[in-house]
C-alpha positions as CSV (number, residue, x, y, z in Angstrom):
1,X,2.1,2.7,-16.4
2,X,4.8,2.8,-13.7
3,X,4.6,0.0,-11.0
4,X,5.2,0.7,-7.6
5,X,6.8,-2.3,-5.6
6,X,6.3,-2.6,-1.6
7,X,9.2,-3.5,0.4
8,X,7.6,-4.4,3.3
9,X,9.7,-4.7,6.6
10,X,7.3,-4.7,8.8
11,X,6.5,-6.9,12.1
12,X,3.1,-7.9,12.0
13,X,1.3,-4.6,10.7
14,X,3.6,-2.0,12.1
15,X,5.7,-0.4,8.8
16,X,8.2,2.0,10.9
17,X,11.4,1.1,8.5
18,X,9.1,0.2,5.3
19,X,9.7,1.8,1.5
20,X,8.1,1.4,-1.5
21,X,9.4,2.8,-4.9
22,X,8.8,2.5,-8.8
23,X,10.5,1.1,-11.9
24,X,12.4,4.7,-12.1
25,X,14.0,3.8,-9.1
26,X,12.5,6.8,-7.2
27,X,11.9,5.4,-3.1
28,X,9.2,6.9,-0.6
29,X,9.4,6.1,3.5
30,X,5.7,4.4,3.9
31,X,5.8,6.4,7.6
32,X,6.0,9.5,5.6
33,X,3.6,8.8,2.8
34,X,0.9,7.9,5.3
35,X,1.3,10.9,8.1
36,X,0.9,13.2,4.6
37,X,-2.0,11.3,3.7
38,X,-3.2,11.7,6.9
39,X,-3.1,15.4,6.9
40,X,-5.9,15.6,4.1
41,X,-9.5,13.8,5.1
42,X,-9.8,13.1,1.4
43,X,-7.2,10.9,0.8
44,X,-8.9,8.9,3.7
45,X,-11.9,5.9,2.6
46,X,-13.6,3.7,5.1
47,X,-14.8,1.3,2.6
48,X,-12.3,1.2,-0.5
49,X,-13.7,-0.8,-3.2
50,X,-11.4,-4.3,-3.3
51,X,-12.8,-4.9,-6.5
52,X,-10.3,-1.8,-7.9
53,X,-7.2,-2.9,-6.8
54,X,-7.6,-7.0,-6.3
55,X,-4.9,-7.1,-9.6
56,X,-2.5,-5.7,-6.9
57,X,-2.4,-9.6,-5.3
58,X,0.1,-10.7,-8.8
59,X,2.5,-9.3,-6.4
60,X,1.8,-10.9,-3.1
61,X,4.1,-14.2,-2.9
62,X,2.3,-16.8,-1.5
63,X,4.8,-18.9,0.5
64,X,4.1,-20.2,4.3
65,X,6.0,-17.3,5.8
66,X,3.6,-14.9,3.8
67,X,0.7,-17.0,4.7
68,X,1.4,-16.7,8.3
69,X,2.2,-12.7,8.3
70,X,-1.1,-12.3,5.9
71,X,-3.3,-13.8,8.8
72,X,-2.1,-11.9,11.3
73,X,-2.6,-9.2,9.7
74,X,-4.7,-6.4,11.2
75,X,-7.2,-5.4,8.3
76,X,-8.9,-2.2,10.5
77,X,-5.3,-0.3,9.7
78,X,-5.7,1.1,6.2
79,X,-4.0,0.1,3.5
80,X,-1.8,3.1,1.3
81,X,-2.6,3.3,-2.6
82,X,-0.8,5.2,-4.9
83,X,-3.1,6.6,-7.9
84,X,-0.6,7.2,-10.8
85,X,-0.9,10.3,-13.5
86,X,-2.4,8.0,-15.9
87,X,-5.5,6.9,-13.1
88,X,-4.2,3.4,-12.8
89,X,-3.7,2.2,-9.0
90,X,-0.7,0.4,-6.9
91,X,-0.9,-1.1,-3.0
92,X,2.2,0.5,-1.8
93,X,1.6,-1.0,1.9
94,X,-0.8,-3.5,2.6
95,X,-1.1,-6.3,0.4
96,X,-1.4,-8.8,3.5
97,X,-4.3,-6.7,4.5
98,X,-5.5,-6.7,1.0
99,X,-5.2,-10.7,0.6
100,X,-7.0,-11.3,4.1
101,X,-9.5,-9.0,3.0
102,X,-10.3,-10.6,0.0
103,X,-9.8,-14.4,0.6
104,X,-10.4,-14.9,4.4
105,X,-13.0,-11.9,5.4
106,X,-14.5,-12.1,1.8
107,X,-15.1,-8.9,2.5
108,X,-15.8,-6.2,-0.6
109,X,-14.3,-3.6,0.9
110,X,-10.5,-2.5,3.0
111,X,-10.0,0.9,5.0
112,X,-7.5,2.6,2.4
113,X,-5.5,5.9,1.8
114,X,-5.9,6.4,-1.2
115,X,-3.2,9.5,-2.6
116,X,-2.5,10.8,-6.1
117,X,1.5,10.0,-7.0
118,X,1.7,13.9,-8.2
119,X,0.6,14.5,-4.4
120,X,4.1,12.6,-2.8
121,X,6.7,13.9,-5.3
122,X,7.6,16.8,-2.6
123,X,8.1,13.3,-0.2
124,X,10.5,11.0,-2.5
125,X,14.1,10.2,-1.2
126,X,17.3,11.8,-2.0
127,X,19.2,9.8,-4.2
128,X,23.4,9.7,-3.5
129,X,25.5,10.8,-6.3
């Protein structure tokens, strides 16, 4: 199963600036990811299923900085998830949202793009030689 990994440099819940890559070291622009997931209404759900993707929170780091940035968080933005070749699933951008969701709204559900990997190869950064 490949991981994907957010590297979130966001202020409050605006990602211009933010990547996310996997364990082959392959990197994709969230801005990018999201205006292509944007362009196809089925990548689009108004009421993603927490319960799916609430393993996704192992990676949220629960420190006061974190804290603070996770309750700020705007949960009507949706979060971005990657579904890999082999159907399992990775928050690429949102796990503040995710964790806000789940532990402060208690809510069962999150606003989500929701994109299969094979759909974002065409999207991945150039490595430099």
């Amino acid at each position: 199963m490949k991981s994907f990994t957010g590297y979130l440099y966001e202020k409050e819940d605006y990602f211009t600036g933010s990547q996310f890559g996997n364990e082959d070291g392959d990197t994709w622009n969230v801005e990018d990811v999201i205006q292509h997931a944007k362009s196809d209404p089925d990548y689009f759900h108004k009421a993603f299923p927490v319960k799916s993707i609430e393993n996704q929170l192992s990676y949220w780091k629960n420190s006061k900085a974190q804290r603070t940035r996770m309750k700020k968080s705007d949960t009507s933005f949706p979060i971005l998830i990657i579904k890999h070749k082999d159907g399992t699933k990775s928050v690429s951008d949102g796990l503040n949202r995710l964790k806000k969701t789940i532990s402060i709204e208690k809510s069962d559900t999150i606003p989500a793009y929701e994109i299969p990997e094979q759909d974002i190869e065409h999207l991945k950064i150039k490595r430099k030689s």
